[in-house]
C-alpha positions as CSV (number, residue, x, y, z in Angstrom):
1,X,-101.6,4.3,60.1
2,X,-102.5,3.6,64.2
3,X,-100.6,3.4,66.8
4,X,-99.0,0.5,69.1
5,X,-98.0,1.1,72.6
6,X,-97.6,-1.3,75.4
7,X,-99.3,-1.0,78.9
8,X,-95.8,-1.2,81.1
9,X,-98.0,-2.7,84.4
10,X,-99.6,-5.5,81.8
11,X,-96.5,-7.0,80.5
12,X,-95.9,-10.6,81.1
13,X,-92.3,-11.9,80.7
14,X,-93.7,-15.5,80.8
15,X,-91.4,-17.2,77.5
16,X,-88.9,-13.8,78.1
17,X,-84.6,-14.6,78.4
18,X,-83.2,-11.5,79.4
19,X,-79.7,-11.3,80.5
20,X,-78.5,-9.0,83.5
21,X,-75.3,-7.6,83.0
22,X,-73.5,-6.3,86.4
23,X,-70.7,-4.4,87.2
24,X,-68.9,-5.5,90.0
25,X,-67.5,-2.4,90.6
26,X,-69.0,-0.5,93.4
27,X,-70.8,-3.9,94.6
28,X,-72.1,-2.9,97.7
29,X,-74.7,-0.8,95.0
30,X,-75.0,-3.2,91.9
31,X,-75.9,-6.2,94.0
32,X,-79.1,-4.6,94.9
33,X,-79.7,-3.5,91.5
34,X,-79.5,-7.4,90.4
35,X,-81.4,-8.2,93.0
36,X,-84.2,-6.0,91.9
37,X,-84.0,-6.9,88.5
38,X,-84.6,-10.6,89.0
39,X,-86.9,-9.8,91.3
40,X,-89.5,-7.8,89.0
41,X,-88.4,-10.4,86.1
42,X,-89.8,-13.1,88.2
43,X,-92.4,-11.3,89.1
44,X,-93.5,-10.9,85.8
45,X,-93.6,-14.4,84.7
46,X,-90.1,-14.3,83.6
47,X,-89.3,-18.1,84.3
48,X,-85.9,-18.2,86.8
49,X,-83.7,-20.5,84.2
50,X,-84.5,-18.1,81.8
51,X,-82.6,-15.3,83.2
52,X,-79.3,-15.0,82.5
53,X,-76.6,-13.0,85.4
54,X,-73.4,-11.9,84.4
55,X,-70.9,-10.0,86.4
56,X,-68.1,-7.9,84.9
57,X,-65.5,-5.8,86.2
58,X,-66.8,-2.5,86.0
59,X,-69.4,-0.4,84.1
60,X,-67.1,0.1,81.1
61,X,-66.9,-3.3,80.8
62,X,-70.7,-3.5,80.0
63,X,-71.1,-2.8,76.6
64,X,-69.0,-5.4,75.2
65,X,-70.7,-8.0,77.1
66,X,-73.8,-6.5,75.6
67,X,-73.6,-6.9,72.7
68,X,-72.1,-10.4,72.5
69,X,-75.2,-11.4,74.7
70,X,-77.2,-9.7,72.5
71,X,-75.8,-11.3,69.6
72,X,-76.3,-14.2,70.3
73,X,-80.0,-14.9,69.7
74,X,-79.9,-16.8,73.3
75,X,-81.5,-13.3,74.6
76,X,-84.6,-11.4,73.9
77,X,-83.5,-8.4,76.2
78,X,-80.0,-7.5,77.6
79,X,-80.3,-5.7,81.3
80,X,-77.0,-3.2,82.0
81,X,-76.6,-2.6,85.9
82,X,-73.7,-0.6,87.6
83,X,-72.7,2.1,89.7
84,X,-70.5,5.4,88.6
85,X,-70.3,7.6,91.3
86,X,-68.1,11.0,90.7
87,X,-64.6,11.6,92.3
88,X,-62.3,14.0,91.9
89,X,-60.7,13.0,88.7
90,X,-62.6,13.0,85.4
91,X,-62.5,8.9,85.2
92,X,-66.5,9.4,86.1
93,X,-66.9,11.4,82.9
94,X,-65.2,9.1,80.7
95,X,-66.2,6.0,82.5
96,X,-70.2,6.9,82.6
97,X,-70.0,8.6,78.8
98,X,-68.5,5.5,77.4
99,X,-70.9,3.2,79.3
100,X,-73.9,4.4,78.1
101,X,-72.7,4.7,74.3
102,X,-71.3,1.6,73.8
103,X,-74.9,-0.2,75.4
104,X,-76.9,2.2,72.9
105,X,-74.6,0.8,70.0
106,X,-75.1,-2.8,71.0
107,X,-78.9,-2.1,71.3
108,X,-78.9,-0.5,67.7
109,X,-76.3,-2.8,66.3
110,X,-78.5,-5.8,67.1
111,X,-82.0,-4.7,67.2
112,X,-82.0,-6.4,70.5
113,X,-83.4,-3.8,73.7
114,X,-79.8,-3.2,76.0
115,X,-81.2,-1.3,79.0
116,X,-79.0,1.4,80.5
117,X,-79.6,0.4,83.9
118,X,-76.0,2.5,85.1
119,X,-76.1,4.6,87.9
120,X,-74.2,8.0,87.8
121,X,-74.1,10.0,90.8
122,X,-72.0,12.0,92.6
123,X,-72.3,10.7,95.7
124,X,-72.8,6.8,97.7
125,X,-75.8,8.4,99.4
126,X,-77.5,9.2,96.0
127,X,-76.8,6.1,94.4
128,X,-78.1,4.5,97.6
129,X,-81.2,6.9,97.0
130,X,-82.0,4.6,93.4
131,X,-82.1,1.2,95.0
132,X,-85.2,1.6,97.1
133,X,-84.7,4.8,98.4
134,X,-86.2,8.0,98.1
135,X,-85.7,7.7,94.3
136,X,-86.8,4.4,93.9
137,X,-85.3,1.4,92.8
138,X,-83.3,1.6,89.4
139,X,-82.7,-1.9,89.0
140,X,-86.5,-2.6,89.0
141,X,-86.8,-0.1,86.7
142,X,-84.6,-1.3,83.9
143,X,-86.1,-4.6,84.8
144,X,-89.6,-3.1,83.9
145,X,-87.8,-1.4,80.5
146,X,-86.5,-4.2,79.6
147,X,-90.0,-6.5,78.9
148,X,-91.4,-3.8,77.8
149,X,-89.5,-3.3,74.9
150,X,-89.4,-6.7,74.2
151,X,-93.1,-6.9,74.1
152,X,-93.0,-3.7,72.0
153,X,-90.8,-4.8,69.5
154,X,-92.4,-8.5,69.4
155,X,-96.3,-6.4,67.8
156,X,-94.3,-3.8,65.6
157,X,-93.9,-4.8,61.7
């Protein structure tokens, strides 16, 4: 039947809306994860008034905002950024379990990409690690996701 894959380096966002979705929660974190976002958005083409920032209260708060952005047909691609970081009551496993359900469920309830851009670490130092550290930068990432699934689903039947 063949077989359709996008290059991830070759995609240009130029005509893309994507929304970014951030938790304010643990801010010091999720601000650099917007920032990186954006930053590889526009640096794919993605035109600035195109992109869409919203900030919510925390990463549970995410997937409802998802999906109404999703929804909405104002968005080709709907970016989820916070920061979960493990303490010494199970709120982190309810909190991170949640968050990254209910964005899959938007995703597949709207056909529409919702990126699971959520950090979930156990300590400040590692999520400091995923936004340019040694682990690299996690909001760029889900940036990167993000068009490519767009361009991905745009050339599938």
């Amino acid at each position: 039947m063949g077989r359709y894959a996008v290059s991830p380096e070759s995609v240009d966002g130029t005509g893309m809306r994507i929304a970014v979705v951030v938790s304010r929660f643990n801010e010091a974190v999720t601000v650099s994860l917007a920032e990186g976002a954006c930053r590889v958005l526009e640096g794919r083409g993605v035109d600035p008034d195109s992109i869409l920032v919203v900030e919510v209260p925390g990463a549970f708060e995410l997937p409802v905002t998802a999906k109404r952005l999703a929804s909405s047909g104002q968005v080709d691609a709907v970016i989820c950024l916070g920061a979960v970081i493990r303490g010494d009551t199970p709120h982190f496993d309810y909190v991170a379990g949640e968050a990254a359900a209910g964005i899959n469920r938007a995703a597949l309830d709207t056909g529409v990409p919702c990126v699971f851009g959520v950090l979930t670490t156990d300590t400040l130092d590692q999520a400091r690690d995923r936004i340019g550290g040694a682990a690299g930068h996690k909001g760029e990432e889900a940036a990167a996701t993000a068009l490519e699934m767009v361009s991905l689903l745009r050339g599938l039947p």
